[in-house]
N, C-alpha and C positions, 0 to 999 in steps of 0.2 A: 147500474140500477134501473135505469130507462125503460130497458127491453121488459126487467121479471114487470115492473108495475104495471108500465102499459098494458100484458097480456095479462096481469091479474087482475086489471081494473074494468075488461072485458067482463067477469061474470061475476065482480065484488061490490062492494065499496071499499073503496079505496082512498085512507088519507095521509099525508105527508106531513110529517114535522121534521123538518131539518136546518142547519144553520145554512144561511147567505151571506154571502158577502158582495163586497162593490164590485158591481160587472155580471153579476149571474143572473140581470134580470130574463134573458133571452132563455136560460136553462128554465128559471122558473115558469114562463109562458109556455111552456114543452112541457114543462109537468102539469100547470093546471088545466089543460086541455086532455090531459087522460084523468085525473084524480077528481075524487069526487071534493075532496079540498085539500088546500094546500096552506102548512101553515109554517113560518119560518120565523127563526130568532136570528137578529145581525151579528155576525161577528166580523170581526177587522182580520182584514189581509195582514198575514203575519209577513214581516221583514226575516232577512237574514238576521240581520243580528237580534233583532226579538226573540226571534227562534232559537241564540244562542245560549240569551241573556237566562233563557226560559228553561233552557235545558239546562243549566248553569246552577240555577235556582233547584230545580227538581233534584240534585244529586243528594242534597240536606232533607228529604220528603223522604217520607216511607213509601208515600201515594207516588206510582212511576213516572215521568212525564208523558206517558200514551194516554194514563186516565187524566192529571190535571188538564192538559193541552183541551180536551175535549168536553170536560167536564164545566159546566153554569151554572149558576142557580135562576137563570132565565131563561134556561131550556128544561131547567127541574119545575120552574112553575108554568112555563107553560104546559108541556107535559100533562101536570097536576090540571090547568084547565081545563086541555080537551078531553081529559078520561072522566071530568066530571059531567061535562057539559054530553056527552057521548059516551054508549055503553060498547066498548069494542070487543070480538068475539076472539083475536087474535093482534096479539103487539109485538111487532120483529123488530130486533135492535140489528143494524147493520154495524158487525163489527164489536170485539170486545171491549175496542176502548170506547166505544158509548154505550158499554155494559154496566157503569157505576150508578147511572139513575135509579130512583125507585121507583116502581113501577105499577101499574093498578093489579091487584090480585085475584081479580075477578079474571082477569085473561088470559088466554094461553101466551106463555112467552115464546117467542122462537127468537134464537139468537144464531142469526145469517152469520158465518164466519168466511171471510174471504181468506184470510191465508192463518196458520197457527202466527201467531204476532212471537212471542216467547222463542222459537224456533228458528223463528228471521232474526232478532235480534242476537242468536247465539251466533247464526251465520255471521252476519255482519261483525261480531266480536270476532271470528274467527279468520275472516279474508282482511280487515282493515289493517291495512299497514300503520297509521299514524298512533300512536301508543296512548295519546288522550284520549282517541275513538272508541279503544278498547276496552280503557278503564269504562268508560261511559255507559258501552253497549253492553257490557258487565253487569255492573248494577243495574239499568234498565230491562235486562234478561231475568235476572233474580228479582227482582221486583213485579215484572209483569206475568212471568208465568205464575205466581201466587195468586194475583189477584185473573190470570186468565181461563188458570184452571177451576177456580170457585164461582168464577160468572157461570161454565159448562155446567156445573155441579145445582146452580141457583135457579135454574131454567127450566119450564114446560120440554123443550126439546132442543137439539142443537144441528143447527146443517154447514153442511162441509163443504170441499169443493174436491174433495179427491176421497176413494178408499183407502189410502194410508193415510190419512190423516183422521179420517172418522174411526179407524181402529184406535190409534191415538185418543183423543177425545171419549171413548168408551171405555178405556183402559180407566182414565182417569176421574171418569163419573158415567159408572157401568148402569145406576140404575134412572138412568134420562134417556130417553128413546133421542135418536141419532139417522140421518141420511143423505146422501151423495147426491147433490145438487149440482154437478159439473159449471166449471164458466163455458159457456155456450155466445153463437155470433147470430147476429141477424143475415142468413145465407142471401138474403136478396141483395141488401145492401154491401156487402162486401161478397161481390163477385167476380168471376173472371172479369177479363178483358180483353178484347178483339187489341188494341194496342199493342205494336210489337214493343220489345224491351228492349232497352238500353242495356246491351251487353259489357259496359265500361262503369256499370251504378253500382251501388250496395244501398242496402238502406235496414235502421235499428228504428223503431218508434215506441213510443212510452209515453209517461208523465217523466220528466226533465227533472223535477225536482227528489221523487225520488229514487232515495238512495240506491236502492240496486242498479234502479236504470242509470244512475249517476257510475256509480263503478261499473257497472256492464258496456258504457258505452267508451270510457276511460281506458277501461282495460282493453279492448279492441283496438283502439286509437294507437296504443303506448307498445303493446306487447304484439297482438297480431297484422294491423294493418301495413307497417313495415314490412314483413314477410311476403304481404301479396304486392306492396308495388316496388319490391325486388324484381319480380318480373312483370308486373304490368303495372308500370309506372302513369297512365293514362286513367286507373281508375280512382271514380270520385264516390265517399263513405256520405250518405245524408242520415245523420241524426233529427230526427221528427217529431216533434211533441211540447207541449205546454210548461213551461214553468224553468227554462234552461237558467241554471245556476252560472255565479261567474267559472269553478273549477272546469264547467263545459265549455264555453264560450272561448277560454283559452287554447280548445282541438284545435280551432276554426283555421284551416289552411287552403290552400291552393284544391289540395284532394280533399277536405273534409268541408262540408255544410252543415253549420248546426240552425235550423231554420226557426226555433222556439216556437213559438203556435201558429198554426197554420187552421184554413178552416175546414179542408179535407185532407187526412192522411193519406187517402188512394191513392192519386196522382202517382204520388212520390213513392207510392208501392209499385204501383201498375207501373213504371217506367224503368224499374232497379230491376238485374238480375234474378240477385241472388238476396233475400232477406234473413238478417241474420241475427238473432239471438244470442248473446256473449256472456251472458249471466252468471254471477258467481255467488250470488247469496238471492234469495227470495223465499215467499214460502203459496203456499194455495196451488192456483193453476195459474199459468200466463195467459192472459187475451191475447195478446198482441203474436201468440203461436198459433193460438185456432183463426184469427183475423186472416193473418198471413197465408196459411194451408186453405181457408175459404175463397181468397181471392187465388185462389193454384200459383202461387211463388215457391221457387224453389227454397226450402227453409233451412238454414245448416245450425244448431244451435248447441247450446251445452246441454250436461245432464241434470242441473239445474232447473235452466229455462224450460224444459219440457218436461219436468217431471209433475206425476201426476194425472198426464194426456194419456190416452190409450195410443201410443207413438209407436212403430220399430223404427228402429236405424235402417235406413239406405230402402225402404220401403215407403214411409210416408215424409222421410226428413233426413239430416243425414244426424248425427248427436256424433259430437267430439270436443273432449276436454284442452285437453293440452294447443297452447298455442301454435307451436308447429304443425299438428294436425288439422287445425281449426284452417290454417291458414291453406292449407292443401286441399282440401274438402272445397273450400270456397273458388279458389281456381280451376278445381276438376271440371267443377258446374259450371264456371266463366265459358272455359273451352267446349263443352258438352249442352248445345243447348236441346238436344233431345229428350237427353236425363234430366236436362230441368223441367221439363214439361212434363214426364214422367210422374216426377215428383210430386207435381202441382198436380197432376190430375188426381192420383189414388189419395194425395192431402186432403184435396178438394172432396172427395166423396167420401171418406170419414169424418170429416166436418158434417159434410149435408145427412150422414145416418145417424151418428151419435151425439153433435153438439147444436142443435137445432136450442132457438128461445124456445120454442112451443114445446118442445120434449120436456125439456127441464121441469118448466110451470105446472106442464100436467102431473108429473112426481111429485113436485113441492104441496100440488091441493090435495092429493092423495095425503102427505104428510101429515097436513092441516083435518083433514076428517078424523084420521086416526089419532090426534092428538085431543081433538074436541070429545071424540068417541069417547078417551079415555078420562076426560074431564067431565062429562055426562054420568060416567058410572060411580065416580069416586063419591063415597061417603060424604 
C-alpha cells in the first residue's frame, strides 16, 4: 500500500486510518511523511495460539473469522470521527475483510481488493492435506464468499488486481462499475544488479506467516527440493520474509535457510540463481513475481503463483506444475546461465511497460473521476 498512497498523496489529500501494532512505529513514520494525516487504532500482536483459539471460536459465528479477526468497534468509532470531523470525497477499504464497517454515505466507496478471499479459501480447502484444515477452510469459504460478495454489491465501485477476477466480481454485482488495478513494483528500487549470482542459491520470499507462502515454501522443501539435490547436492533454498511460523522453522537444514525478517530482500534475490515461486493455493496477483522479473531473476513458478500477470512460459518465466518438472526447469536454468539472463531481461521489461506504481495510480484517479462524475449526476 506504500507505493499507491505515496503517489496519490502527490496530487490529493491523503489520510490513513489503519490498525498498529507494537513495532510498526518506523512503518508509521513512512506514512506520515507522505499523508496528509495519519491515524491508527492499537491492536495486539496475535500469538499462534490466539489465532487458533480465534478461529476456534469463529466456527460457532455466522460472521466468518476474516470479518471478526478485523472487525472493532474502535476502529468503527474512530472511523465515525474522522468522517465527521472531515468531509471526504472518496473512502477505499483495503480488502473485504475490512468491508464490515459502516461507512459515511456521503462518499464514494471504493473497495481495493487484493485477491478474491472466498477463492483462496476454497483453494486452500482444496490442497490442505490435514482434514481439520479442510473442515475449517470449508466453512470460512461458505461463509466469506456471502458476506464478500455483498460487500462488491454495497460499494460505489470495486478494483481488482487481474481481469479474471474483475469479470468475476461483475458477474456477481454487474450493476457497480469495476477496474484492473494490477500489483505493480517500484522499477527503481527493485532493479538489476551488476552482482554476479550464486549459481548454487535458490531463493522463495513472502510474508512467512502466510498460509500459501507457508505451503508454497513446504511444499518445495518436501516434494521438489529433493529432486534437484539428487544431482546438485551443493545447492542451498533461502526462504525470505517476516513472520516464519514454527511448521517453517522446522525446513531449516544444512541446504535450506529460513532467515524470518530481514531488512532487505534484494541481497538475497541479487545473489540466488534462480527465484522460484511453488505456490499452490492463492488468489489476486503475486508481488513477489513482478519483484522477482523487475530485479531480472530468472523466475520458474507455478500456474498459481503467476496467475493473473500478463506471463508466457519460457518467454518471461518458465510456469510448471508438477513436481518433477518443476524440479527440471529449475536445473535447466542452474546449468544455462544464458537462458537466465534471458529470462531476466524480457521479465525485466514487462515489468518496466506494464507494471510500473505510476501506471497503475494514473488508472485508479481516472477511476476515481469517473466514479465522482457519476456521483455528481445522480438524483
Amino acid at each position: 500500500m506504500y507505493e499507491f498512497i505515496r503517489l496519490l498523496a502527490r496530487g490529493h489529500h491523503v489520510a490513513l486510518l489503519t490498525y498498529a501494532e507494537p513495532g510498526d512505529g518506523e512503518k508509521l513514520v513512512a506514512m506520515k511523511a507522505v499523508c496528509a494525516s495519519v491515524h491508527t487504532v492499537p491492536r495486539s500482536s496475535e500469538t499462534e495460539r490466539t489465532k487458533r483459539l480465534a478461529q476456534l471460536s469463529s466456527i460457532f459465528s455466522p460472521v466468518s473469522y476474516q470479518r471478526r479477526s478485523l472487525y472493532s468497534r474502535r476502529m468503527q468509532h474512530a472511523l465515525d470521527e474522522l468522517t465527521a470531523k472531515e468531509r471526504f470525497d472518496i473512502i477505499q477499504i483495503e480488502s473485504s475483510q475490512l468491508a464490515g464497517f459502516a461507512l459515511d454515505p456521503r462518499a464514494v466507496r471504493v473497495l481495493d481488493e487484493h485477491n478474491i478471499e472466498y477463492e483462496l479459501l476454497y483453494r486452500m480447502y482444496s490442497t490442505e492435506g490435514s482434514a481439520v484444515r479442510r473442515v475449517y477452510n470449508w466453512l470460512e469459504f461458505r461463509k466469506f464468499k456471502r458476506e464478500e460478495v455483498t460487500s462488491w454489491q454495497s460499494v460505489s465501485g470495486v478494483v481488482s488486481t487481474s481481469a479474471r477476477e474483475e469479470r468475476i466480481m461483475h458477474d456477481a454485482a454487474p450493476a457497480v462499475p469495476t477496474m484492473v488495478a494490477p500489483n505493480a513494483v517500484n522499477v527503481e528500487y527493485f532493479c538489476p544488479s551488476d552482482e554476479p549470482a550464486d549459481g548454487g542459491a535458490l531463493v522463495m520470499t513472502g510474508l512467512m506467516h502466510y498460509r500459501p507462502n507457508i505451503d508454497g515454501a513446504a511444499y518445495f522443501v518436501r516434494e521438489i527440493f529433493p529432486l534437484i539435490l539428487a544431482s546438485r547436492p551443493d545447492i542451498v533454498f533461502y526462504i525470505v520474509g517476516a513472520g516464519v511460523t514454527d511448521e517453517l522453522k522446522r525446513l531449516s537444514s544444512s541446504n535450506v535457510v529460513v532467515t524470518g525478517t530481514v531488512p532487505d530482500v534484494r541481497p538475497y534475490v541479487y545473489k540466488s540463481a534462480v527465484f522460484v515461486v511453488p505456490l499452490r493455493m492463492g488468489g489476486g496477483t503475486r508481488l513477489k513475481v513482478l519483484e522477482g522479473m523487475s530485479m531480472a531473476k530468472a523466475v520458474v513458478s507455478t500456474s498459481i503463483g503467476c496467475e493473473g500477470i500478463d506471463v508466457s512460459h519460457d518467454e518471461h518465466l518458465l510456469i510448471v506444475d508438477e513436481p518433477r518438472a518443476f524440479a527440471d526447469a529449475v536445473l535447466r536454468l542452474l546449468d544455462d546461465r544464458e537462458r537466465r539472463l534471458e529470462l531476466g531481461r524480457k521479465g525485466r521489461a514487462l515489468v518496466e511497460r506494464q507494471y510500473r506504481w505510476e501506471t497503475v495510480v494514473e488508472q485508479l484517479e481516472g477511476f476515481y473521476e469517473r466514479l465522482l462524475a457519476v456521483r455528481s449526476s445522480a438524483p
